[in-house]
NUZADREN-64126 format. One record per residue (C-alpha): residue number from 1; x, y, z. Coordinates in steps of 0.05 Angstrom, whole numbers, plus 5000, padded with zeros to 4 digits. Layout:
N
[kero NUM; [X; Y; Z]] ...
% end
This chain:
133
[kero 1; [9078; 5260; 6594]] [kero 2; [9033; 5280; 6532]] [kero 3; [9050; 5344; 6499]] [kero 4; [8986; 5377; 6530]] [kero 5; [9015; 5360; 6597]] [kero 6; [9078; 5387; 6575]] [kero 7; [9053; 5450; 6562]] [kero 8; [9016; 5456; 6626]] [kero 9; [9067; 5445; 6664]] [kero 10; [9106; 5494; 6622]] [kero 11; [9055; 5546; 6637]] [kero 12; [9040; 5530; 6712]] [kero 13; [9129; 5535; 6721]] [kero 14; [9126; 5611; 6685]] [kero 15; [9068; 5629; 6725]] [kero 16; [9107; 5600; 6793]] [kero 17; [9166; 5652; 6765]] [kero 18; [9127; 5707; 6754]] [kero 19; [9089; 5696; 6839]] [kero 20; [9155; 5690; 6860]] [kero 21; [9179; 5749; 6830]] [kero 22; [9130; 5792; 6872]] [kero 23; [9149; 5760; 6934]] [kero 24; [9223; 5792; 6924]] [kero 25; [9183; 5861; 6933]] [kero 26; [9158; 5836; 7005]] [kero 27; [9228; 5814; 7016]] [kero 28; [9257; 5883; 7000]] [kero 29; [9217; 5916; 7034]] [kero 30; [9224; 5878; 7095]] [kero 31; [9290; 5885; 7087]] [kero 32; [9309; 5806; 7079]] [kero 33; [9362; 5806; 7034]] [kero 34; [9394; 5728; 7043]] [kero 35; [9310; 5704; 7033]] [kero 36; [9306; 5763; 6967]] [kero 37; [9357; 5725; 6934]] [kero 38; [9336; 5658; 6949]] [kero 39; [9269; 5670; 6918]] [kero 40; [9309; 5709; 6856]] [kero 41; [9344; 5643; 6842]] [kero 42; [9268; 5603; 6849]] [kero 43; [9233; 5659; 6805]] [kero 44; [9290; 5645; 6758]] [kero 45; [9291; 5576; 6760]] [kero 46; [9219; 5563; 6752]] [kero 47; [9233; 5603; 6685]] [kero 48; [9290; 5559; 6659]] [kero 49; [9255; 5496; 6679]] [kero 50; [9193; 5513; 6635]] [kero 51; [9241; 5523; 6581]] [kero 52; [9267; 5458; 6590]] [kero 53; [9198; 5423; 6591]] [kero 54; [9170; 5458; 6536]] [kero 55; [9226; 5433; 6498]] [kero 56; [9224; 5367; 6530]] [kero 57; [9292; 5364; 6564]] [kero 58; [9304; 5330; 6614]] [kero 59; [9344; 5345; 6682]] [kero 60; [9344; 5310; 6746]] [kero 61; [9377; 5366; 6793]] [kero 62; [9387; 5442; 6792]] [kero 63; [9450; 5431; 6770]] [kero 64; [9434; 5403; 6716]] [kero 65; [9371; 5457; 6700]] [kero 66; [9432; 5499; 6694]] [kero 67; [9477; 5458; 6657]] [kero 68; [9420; 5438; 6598]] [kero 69; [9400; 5518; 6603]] [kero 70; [9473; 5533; 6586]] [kero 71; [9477; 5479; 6537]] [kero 72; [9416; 5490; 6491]] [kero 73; [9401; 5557; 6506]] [kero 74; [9458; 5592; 6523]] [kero 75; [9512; 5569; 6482]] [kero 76; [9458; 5568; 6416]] [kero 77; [9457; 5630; 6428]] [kero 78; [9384; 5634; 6427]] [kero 79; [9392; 5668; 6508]] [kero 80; [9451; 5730; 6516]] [kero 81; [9515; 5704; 6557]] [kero 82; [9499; 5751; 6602]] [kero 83; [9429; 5725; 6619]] [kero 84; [9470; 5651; 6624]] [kero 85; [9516; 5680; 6672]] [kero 86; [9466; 5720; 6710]] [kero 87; [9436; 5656; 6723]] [kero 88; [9489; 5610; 6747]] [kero 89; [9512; 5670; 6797]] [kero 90; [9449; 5675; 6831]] [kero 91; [9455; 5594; 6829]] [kero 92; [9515; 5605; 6867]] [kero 93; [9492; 5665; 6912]] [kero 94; [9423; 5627; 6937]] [kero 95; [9473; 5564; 6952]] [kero 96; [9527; 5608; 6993]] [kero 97; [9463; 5649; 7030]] [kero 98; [9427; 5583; 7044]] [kero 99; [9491; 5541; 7063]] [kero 100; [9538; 5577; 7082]] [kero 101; [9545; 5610; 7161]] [kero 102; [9557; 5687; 7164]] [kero 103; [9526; 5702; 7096]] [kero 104; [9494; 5764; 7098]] [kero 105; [9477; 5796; 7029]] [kero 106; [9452; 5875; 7033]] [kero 107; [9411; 5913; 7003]] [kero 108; [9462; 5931; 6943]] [kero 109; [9475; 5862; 6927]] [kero 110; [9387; 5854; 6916]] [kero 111; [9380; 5917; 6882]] [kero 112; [9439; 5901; 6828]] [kero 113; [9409; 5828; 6821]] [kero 114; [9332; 5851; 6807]] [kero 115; [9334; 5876; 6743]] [kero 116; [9369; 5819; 6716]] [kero 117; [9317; 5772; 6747]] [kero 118; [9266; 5805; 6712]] [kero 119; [9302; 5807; 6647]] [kero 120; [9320; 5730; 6643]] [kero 121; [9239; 5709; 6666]] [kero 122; [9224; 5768; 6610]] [kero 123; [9267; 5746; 6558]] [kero 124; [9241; 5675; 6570]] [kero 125; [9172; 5689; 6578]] [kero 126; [9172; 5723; 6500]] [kero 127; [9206; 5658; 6493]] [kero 128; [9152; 5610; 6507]] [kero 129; [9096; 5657; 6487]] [kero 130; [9088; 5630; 6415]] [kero 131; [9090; 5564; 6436]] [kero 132; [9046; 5575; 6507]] [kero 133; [8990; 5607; 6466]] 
% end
């Protein structure tokens, strides 16, 4: 993949964040708590994986978006802990609501997971602005 490329995709993953973001609104309103969180964990993830491809680093599975998130981002310090443990929770949450039988998140569990969604695909989109420009 050339560079250009790179940063395409880069752009086209924080854009596919920032959409899915907005569709938690829908959820919430519609009162679809298990499907709010599962798109929290996409909006989040599309974040972390342009990270990872605007830095050109490479992984093959979520798990291991997660594990080279915690690894150059998280434990460099360049992301808070907090943001790094925000996001392998909601890794876990959208793997118990999706998997799991008699899962049934509410409305408290959304509303306290929101503002950190926002805050990681903030914090990374200020990230990759000076290089996305």
């Amino acid at each position: 993949m050339t560079e250009s490329e790179r940063k395409e995709l880069a752009k086209y993953r924080l854009k596919k964040a920032n959409e899915t973001l907005h569709e938690i609104e829908i959820l919430v309103h519609n009162k679809l708590w298990n499907t709010a969180i599962n798109r929290m964990y996409y909006a989040s993830y599309y974040a972390v994986s342009a990270l990872l491809i605007n830095d050109s680093i490479q992984a093959q599975t979520h798990s291991g978006v997660r594990q080279m998130f915690g690894l150059h981002y998280i434990k460099t310090g360049m992301i808070d802990k907090d943001l790094g443990k925000f996001y392998s929770d909601i890794f876990d949450k959208r793997q118990t609501g999706d998997y799991e039988d008699f899962i049934d998140f509410t409305n408290q569990d959304v509303s306290d997971l929101i503002p950190q969604t926002k805050d990681l695909i903030s914090k990374i989109s200020q990230i990759l602005a000076t290089t996305l420009s």
